[in-house]
N, C-alpha and C positions, 0 to 999 in steps of 0.2 A: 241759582246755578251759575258758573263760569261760562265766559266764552268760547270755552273750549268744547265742556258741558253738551252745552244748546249746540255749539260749529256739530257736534258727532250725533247726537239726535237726529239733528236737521238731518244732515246725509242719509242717515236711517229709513226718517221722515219720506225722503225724496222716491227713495227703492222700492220702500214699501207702496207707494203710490201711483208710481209709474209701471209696476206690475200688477196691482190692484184696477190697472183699467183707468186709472186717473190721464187726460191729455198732457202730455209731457212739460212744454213749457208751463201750463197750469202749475202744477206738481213742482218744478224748478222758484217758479215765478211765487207763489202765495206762502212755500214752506221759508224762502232766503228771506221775502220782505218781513214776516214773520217775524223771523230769527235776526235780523238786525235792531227790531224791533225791541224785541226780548232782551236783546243783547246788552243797547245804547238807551232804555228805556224811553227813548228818542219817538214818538211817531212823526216829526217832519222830518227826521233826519232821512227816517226808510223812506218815506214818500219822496225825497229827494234827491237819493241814491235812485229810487224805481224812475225817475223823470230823468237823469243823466243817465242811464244805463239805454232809456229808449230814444234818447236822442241820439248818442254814439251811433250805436248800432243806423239808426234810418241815416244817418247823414254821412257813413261813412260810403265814397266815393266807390272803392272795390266790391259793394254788395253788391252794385249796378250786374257783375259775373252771373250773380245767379238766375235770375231771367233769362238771359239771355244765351246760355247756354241752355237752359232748361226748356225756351221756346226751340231751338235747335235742334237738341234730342228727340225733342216730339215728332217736328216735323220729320226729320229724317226716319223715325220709327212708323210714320204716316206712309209714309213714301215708296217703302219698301225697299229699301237699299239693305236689310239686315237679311232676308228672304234670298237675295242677288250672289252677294257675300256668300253667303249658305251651298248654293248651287253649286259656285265657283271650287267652293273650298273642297269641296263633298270629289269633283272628277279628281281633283288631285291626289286625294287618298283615298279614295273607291278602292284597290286591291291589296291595303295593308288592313291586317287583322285589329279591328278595332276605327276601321278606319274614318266613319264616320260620325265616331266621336271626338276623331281628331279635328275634324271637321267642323266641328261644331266648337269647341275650344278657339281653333282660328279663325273663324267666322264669331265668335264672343268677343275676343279678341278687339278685332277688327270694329266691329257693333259699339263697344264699349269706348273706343277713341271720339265716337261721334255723339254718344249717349250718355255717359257716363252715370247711366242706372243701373243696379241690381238687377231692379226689381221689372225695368222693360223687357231685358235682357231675358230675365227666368220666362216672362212671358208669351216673347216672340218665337226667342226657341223651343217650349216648351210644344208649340202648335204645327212649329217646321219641323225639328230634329227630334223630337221624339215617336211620332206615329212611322216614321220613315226606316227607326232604327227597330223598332217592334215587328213593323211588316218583312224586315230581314231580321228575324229571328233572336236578335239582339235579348238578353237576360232584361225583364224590364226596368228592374233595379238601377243595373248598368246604363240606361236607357235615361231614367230620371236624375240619376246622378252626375253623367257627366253635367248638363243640362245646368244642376245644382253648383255643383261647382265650379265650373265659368262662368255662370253669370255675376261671382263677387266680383270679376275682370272690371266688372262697370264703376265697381267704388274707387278701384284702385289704381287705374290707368286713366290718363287725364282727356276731358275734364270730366272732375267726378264732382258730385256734390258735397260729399265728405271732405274731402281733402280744401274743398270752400270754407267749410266749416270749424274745420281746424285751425284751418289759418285765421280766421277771426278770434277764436278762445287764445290762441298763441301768440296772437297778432305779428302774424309772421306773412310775407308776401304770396298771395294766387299763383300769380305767375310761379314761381320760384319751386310753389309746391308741385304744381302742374309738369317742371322739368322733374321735378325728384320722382312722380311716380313711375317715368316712363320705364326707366331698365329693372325696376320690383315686378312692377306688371309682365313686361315680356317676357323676365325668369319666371314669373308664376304662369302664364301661357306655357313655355317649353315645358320646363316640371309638370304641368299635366300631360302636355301631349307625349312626354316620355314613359310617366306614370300608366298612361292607358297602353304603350304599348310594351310596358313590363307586364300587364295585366293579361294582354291577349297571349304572350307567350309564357307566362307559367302557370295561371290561373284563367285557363280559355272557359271553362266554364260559367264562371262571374260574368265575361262579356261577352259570350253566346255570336251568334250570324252566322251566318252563310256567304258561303264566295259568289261574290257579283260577276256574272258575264258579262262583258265588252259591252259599253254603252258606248254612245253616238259621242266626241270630243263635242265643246263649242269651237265654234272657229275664232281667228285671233281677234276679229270685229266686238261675235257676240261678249268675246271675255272683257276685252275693254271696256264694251256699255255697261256690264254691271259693275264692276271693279273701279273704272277712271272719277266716277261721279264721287266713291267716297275718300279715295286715295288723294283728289285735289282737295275735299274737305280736312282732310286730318291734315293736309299740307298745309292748309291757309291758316288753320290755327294754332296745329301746333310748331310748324316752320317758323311762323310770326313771331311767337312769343320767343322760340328761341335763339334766332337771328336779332332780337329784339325792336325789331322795325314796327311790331305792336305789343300794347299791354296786355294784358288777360282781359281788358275789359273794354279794348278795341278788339280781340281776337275774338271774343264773345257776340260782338257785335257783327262783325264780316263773316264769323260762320252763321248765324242767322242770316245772316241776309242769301248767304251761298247757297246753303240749305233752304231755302224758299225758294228760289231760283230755280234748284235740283227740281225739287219737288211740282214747280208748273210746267217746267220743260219736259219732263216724265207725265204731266197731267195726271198725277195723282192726289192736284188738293184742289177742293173746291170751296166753295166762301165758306160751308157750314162747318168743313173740317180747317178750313183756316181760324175760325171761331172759335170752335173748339179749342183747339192749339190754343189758341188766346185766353180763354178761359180757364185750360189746365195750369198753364203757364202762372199766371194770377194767383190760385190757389194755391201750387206748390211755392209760390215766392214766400207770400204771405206765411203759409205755416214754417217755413225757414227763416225767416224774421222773427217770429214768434218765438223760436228756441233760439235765436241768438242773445236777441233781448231779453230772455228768460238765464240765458247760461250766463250773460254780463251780470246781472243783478245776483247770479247764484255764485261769479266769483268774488265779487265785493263781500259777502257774506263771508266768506272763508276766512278773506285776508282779512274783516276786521277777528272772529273767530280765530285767527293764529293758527287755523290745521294746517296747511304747507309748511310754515316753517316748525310744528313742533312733529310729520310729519322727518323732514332733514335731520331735525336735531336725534330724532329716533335713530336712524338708521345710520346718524355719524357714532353716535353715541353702541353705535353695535359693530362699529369697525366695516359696514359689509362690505363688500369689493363688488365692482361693479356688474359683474355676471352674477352673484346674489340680487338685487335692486333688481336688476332687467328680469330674471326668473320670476323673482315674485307678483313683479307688474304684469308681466304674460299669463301668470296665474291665476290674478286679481280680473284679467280680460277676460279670460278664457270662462272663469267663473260666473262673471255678469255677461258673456254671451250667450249663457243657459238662461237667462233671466229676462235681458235687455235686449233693445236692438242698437246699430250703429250708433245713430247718433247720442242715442240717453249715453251711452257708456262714453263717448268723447268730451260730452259735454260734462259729466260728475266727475270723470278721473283725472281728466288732464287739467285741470286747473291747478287739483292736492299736489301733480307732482310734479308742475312747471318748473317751480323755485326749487326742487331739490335736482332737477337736470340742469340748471345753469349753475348751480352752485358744484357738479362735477363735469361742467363744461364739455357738453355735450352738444352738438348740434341741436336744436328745436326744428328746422327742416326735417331731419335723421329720423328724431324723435315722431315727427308727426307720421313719416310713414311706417314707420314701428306700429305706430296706436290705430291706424286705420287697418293694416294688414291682420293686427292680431283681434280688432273690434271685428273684421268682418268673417272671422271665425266663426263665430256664434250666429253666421246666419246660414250656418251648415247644422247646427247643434242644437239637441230639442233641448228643451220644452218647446221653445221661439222657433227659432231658424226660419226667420219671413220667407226666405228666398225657397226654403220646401213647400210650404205654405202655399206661395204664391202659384208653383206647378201643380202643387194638388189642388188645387178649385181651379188652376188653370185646365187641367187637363180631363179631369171632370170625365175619369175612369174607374170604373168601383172594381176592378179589377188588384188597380195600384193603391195601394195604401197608405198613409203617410210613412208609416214605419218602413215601406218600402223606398218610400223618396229619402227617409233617414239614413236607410244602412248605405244606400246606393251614395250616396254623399258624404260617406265615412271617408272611404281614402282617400275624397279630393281637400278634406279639412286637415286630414295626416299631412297630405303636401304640402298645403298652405303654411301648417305648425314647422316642417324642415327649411322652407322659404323664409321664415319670420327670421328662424334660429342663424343661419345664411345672413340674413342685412342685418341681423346685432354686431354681429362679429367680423363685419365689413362694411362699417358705413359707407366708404366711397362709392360704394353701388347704387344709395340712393342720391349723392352728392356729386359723383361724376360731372352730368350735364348741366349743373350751374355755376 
């Protein structure tokens, strides 16, 4: 067989395995080394490429980010600062229809600057903002969905894990990415909180409640103490990065430390939950290593395989224009977010289509928030969709159904699809703030 051959196999290889239940870098990591193998008839040469691929990856200077925002998010999620937020958000739109879904959007939001998880996200709120929107009458649907669809706010609004991850396949700057998410996010925040309340006035039935009397204001104090602890957080980090007075991986570093600070001064961590944290921490680095150094050894494979550039030459060779290319790559995402989750689909896709976005000079920042916005589609969309998943055994109602957390998370993956189609067609909105 040709290189090209074995390069389209493999990919095959890789899909079928990582939806098969196979662990992903596994599945990246044994099908490339494989297939270099096959390729170069070479086996020191794969062995060699697998030992430079895991030294890159450990020695590069900017993984240090991942840690360290990851211990962050923990503890901040420890701490209760996402709970506070909630509260806050919830008196402010207490008597608009729909209003504490808007509530939970902004307070996702808000969560998502300091966590930059999905998947905490779907979990926190799922225990705050959903029993609250049920006990006022709220469609349950509507209920689990908004829920579903703010909590992608955590991939997409920095710092996120993804858009780490990107930047390493891309080898493009943390920082850099970290500014480019921030005005996609807060249009995907408005866009929902618009969308919910297009919903409560022409489709009041979908999101159901009842009118709340007059609840008791916080006073200006109490608003502060929940609200100041994370508004100086998201200031320190992402103020830093963008005044440039720190790197991502100094800003990584001062919001942990700030957020541990938050956290004893609130006296809500004690040694076993500072362990913990350390412990999660450890885990999640490590398996995020594990797909890096899996996704470097899986682009070497390509490039020797020729799929990128025959990949270019295809689509030069078809004349397409470039709303053809972006269509079919939104397609190609949309498609493997019925299949994959996040990161499988950044790591298989954007490597094939790196070389054909420089070659029509495109931003790769641009590009990277294109591929995260349109990967974390799919985690609204079955068969997968983690982030439904993660509310149904979070919420552990035999009432709600998945199908129910599915359809309720239909129109926020609609908006997401209108938002995508919005930064194609205007890059400068992810580009702006760098």
């Amino acid at each position: 067989m040709s290189p090209i051959e074995i390069g389209l196999i493999s990919v095959g290889a890789i899909i079928f395995l990582i939806y098969s239940g196979v662990y992903i870098p596994v599945a990246l990591g044994v099908v490339s080394f494989i297939s270099i193998w096959l390729m170069r008839d070479n086996f020191m040469l794969a062995l060699n490429l697998l030992k430079v691929a895991v030294g890159d990856s450990a020695m590069e200077y900017s993984f240090a980010t991942i840690p360290l925002f990851t211990f962050m998010g923990l503890i901040v999620s420890k701490a209760g600062l996402g709970k506070d937020i909630y509260e806050v958000m919830t008196l402010r739109f207490r008597k608009v229809k729909g209003g504490i879904g808007m509530a939970t959007v902004g307070a996702n939001a808000v969560f998502a600057a300091v966590t930059g998880s999905s998947i905490a996200s779907a979990s926190v709120f799922t225990k705050v903002s959903v029993p609250q929107m049920i006990g006022q009458d709220y469609n349950p649907r509507f209920a689990v969905g908004v829920v579903a669809g703010s909590s992608v706010l955590g991939m997409i609004i920095p710092p996120s894990a993804m858009l780490i991850i990107y930047s390493f396949v891309a080898e493009q700057s943390v920082g850099d990415m970290f500014l480019a998410g921030v005005i996609p996010g807060v249009m995907l925040a408005v866009a929902y909180v618009a969308a919910i309340w297009f919903m409560g006035r022409y489709t009041p039935d979908f999101v159901g409640g009842r009118s709340v009397g007059d609840t008791e204001w916080m006073s200006p104090r109490e608003i502060a103490g929940k609200t100041l602890p994370t508004v100086f957080l998201i200031t320190i980090v992402l103020g830093g990065i963008y005044t440039g007075w720190l790197t991502a991986v100094e800003a990584g570093a001062a919001g942990a430390l700030v957020a541990l600070v938050i956290a004893l001064a609130r006296r809500s961590m004690s040694l076993r939950t500072f362990w913990d944290a350390l412990l999660e921490t450890g885990h999640i680095t490590a398996a995020i290593l594990f797909l890096i150094t899996a996704a470097s050894i899986y682009s070497r494979m390509l490039g020797l395989a020729g799929l990128p550039n025959q990949l270019q030459d295809l689509l030069a060779g078809s004349e397409a224009s470039f709303w053809v290319v972006m269509l079919l790559y939104i397609v190609l995402m949309l498609f493997l977010g019925t299949l994959l989750d996040t990161s499988s689909i950044i790591l298989i896709v954007v490597p094939l289509f790196l070389p054909l976005v420089e070659v029509l000079d495109m931003s790769l920042i641009w590009f990277g928030i294109i591929t995260v916005v349109g990967a974390e589609i799919g985690l609204l969309t079955p068969p997968l969709g983690i982030s439904c998943f993660v509310i149904k055994s979070t919420l552990n109602d035999p009432s709600i159904s998945l199908k129910d957390v599915f359809m309720g998370a239909l129109p926020f993956a609609f908006v997401m699809l209108i938002v995508l189609l919005i930064l194609i067609q205007f890059p400068i909105l992810s580009l702006a703030l760098i």
